[in-house]
C-alpha positions as CSV (number, residue, x, y, z in Angstrom):
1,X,80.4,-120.8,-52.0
2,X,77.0,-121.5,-49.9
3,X,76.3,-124.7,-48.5
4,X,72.4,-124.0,-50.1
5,X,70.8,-122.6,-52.7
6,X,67.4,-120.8,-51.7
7,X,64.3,-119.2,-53.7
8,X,61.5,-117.1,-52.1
9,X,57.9,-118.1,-53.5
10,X,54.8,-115.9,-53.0
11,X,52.7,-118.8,-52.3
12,X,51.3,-120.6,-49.6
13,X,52.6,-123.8,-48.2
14,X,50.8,-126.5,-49.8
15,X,51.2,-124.8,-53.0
16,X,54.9,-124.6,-52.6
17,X,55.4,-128.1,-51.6
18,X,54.0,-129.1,-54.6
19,X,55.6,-126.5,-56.9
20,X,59.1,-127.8,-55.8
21,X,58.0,-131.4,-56.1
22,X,57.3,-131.1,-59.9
23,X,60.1,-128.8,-60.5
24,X,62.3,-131.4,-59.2
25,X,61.0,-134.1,-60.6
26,X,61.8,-131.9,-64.0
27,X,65.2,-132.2,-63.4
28,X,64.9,-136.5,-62.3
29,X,64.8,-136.1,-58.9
30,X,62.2,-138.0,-57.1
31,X,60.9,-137.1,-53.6
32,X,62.1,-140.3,-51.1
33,X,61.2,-138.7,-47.6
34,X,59.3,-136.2,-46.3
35,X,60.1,-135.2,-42.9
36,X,57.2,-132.6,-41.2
37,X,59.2,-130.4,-38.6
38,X,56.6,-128.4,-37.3
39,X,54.5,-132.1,-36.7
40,X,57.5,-133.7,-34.9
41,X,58.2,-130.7,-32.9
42,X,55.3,-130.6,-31.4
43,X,54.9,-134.1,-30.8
44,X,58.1,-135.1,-29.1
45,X,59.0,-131.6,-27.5
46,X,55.3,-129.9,-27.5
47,X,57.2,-126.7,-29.2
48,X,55.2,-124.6,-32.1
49,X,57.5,-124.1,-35.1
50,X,56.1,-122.8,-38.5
51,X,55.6,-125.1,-41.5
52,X,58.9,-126.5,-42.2
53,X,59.1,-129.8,-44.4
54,X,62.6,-131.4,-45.5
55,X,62.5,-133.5,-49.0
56,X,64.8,-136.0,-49.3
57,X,65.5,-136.0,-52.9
58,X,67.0,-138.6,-55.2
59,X,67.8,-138.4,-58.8
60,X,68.4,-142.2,-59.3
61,X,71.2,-142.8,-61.7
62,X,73.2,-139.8,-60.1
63,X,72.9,-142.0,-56.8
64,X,73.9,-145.3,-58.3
65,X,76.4,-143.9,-59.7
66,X,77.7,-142.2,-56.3
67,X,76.9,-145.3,-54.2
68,X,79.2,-146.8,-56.5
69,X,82.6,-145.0,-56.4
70,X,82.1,-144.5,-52.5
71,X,80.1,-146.9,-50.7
72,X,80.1,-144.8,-47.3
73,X,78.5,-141.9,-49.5
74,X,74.3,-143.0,-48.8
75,X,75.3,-141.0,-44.9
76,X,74.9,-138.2,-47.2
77,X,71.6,-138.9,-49.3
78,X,69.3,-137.9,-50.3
79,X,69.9,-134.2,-51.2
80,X,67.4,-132.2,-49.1
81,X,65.5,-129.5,-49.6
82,X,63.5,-127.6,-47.3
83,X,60.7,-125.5,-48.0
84,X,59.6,-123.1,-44.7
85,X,57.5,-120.5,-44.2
86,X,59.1,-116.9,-44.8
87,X,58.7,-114.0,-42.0
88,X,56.5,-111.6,-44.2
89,X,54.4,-113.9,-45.9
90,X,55.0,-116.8,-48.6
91,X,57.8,-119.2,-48.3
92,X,61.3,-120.2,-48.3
93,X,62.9,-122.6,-50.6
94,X,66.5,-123.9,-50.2
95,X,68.8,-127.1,-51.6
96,X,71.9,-128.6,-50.2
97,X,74.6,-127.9,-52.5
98,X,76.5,-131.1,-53.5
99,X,79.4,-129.9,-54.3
100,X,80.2,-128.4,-51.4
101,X,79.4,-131.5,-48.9
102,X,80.8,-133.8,-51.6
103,X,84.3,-131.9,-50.5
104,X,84.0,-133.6,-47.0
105,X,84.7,-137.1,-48.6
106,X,88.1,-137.1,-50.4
107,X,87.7,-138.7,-53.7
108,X,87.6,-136.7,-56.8
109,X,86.1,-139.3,-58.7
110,X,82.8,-137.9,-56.7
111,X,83.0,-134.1,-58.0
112,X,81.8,-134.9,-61.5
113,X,78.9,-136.5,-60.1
114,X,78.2,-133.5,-57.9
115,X,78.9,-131.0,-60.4
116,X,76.1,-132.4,-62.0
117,X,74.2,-133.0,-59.6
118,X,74.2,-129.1,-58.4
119,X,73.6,-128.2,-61.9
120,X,70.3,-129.7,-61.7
121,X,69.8,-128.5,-58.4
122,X,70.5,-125.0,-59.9
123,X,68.0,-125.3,-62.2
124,X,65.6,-126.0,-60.0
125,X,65.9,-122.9,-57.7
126,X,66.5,-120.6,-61.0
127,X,62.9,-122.0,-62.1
128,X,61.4,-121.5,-58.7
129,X,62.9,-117.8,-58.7
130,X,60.7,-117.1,-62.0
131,X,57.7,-118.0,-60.9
């Protein structure tokens, strides 16, 4: 199994960004941090990259609940997403797959949580693939 899941939208940026942002926020998730690439490429290593923004997404009670059968487990919050322009036109969408991150930390207790957790981020990139 991937590490992501990804969707390819024929739109521009902006547009994305704020596709993805409602579409998560369908499934709970709220956006906690936003982290412009192409903006701190260029200002700490003067490098042009394309537009490349990471979401740090949080779906509240699936943290709590995380946070509280490992307390070490906020290193790996929030899920991210990234949304990048695509060679070709349009752009890239892709979440982190919990499930297979949540493998790193060994307590089964967490795999329910990211079972779920993926679900929702499932659902998010299927609705994104049918627009």
């Amino acid at each position: 199994m991937s590490y992501y899941f990804a969707a390819r939208l024929n739109m521009d940026f902006d547009e994305s960004i704020q596709v993805v942002t409602e579409a998560l926020k369908a499934e709970g998730f709220g956006i906690i941090s936003e982290i412009d690439i192409q903006d701190k490429l260029k200002e700490k290593l003067g490098i042009d990259f394309r537009k490349y923004r990471i979401l740090g997404a949080c779906n509240p009670p699936y943290a709590h609940k995380a946070l509280s059968l490992e307390d070490k487990i906020g290193t790996m919050l929030p899920c991210n997403v990234i949304v990048q322009e695509a060679d070709g036109g349009g752009t890239e969408v892709a979440a982190i797959n919990p499930i297979e991150s949540m493998k790193a930390v060994n307590n089964p207790a967490l795999m329910d949580i990211a079972n779920e957790v993926t679900a929702r981020l499932q659902k998010v990139i299927e609705a994104l693939k049918s627009r």
